[in-house]
C-alpha positions in Angstrom: 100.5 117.7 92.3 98.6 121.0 92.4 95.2 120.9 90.9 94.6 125.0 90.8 96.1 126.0 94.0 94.9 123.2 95.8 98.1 120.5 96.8 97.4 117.0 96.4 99.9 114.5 98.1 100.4 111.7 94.7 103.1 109.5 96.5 105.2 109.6 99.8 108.3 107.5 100.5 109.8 107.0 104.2 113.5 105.2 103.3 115.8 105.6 100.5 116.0 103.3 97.8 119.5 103.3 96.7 122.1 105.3 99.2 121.0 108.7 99.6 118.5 109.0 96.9 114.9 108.3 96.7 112.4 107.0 94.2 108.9 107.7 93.8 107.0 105.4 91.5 103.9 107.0 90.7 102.0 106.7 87.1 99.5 109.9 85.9 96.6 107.7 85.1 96.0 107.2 88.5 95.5 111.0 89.0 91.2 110.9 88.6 91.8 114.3 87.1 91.0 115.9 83.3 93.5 116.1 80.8 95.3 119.6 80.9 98.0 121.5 82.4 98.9 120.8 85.8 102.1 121.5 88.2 103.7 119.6 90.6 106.3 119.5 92.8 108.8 117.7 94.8 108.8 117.9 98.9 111.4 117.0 101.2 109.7 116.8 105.0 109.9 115.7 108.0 106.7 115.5 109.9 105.1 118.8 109.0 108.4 120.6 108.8 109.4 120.8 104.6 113.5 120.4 104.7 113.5 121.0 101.3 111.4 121.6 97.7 111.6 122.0 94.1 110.1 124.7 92.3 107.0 124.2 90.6 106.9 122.2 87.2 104.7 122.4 84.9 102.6 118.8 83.7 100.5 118.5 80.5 98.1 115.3 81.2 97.0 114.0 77.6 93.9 111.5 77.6 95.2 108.3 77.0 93.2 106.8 73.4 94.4 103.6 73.8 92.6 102.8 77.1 89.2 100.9 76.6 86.2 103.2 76.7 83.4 101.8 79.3 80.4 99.7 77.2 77.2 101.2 78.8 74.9 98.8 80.4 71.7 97.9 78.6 68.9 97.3 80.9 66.1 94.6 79.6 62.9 96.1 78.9 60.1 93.8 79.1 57.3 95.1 76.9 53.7 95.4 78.6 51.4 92.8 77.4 48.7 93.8 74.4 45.2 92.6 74.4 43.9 91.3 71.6 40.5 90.2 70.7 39.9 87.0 70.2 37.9 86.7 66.8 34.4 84.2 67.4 33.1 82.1 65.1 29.5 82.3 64.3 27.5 79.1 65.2 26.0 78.6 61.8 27.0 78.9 57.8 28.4 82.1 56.4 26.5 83.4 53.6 27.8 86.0 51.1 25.9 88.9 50.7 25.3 90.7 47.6 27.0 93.9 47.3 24.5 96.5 46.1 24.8 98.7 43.0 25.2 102.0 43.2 21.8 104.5 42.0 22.0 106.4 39.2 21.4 109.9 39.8 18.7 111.2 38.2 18.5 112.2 34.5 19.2 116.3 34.3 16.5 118.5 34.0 16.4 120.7 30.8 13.7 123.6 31.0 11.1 123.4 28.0 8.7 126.2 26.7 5.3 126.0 25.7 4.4 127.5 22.0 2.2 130.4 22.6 -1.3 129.8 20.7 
């Protein structure tokens, strides 16, 4: 699987599983990769020697919808304590005071003339 041009080894198998041919069981959501277009290839070695490889392929990786999107955690937040006053109680009777009435503003001034004599 090349991710740019960097090679990443997906899967490895040592004996054959049926005669003379070889199975790789591998699935593409365990690649921790975006979605997008990818190559890979196929390598026959032995040690560090390759024997034999494919050419490249091209891979489209599609995100998969059906998988379960994570729930974010919700952390508890325990509010800070409020201080509130404590209303007191006067030691003897309440009595009501009487609201006092507005003034009247004074009557308007009108300007007056003496008759001359």
């Amino acid at each position: 699987f090349y991710q740019g041009r960097q090679a990443v080894r997906m899967a490895s198998a040592t004996q054959p599983a049926l005669g003379s041919l070889y199975a790789l069981p591998f699935a593409a959501y365990d690649v921790a990769v975006e979605p997008g277009e990818y190559q890979w290839q196929i390598k026959l070695q032995q040690g560090q020697t390759v024997l034999a490889e494919s050419a490249l392929s091209s891979i489209v990786l599609l995100p998969d919808l059906n998988l379960p999107t994570p729930t974010p955690e919700v952390t508890a937040t325990v509010p800070a304590p409020t201080v509130t006053p404590t209303p007191t109680t006067p030691s003897g009777p309440i009595w009501p005071t009487e609201t006092p009435r507005p003034t009247l503003p004074p009557p308007p001034v009108f300007p007056t003339a003496t008759p001359a004599p």
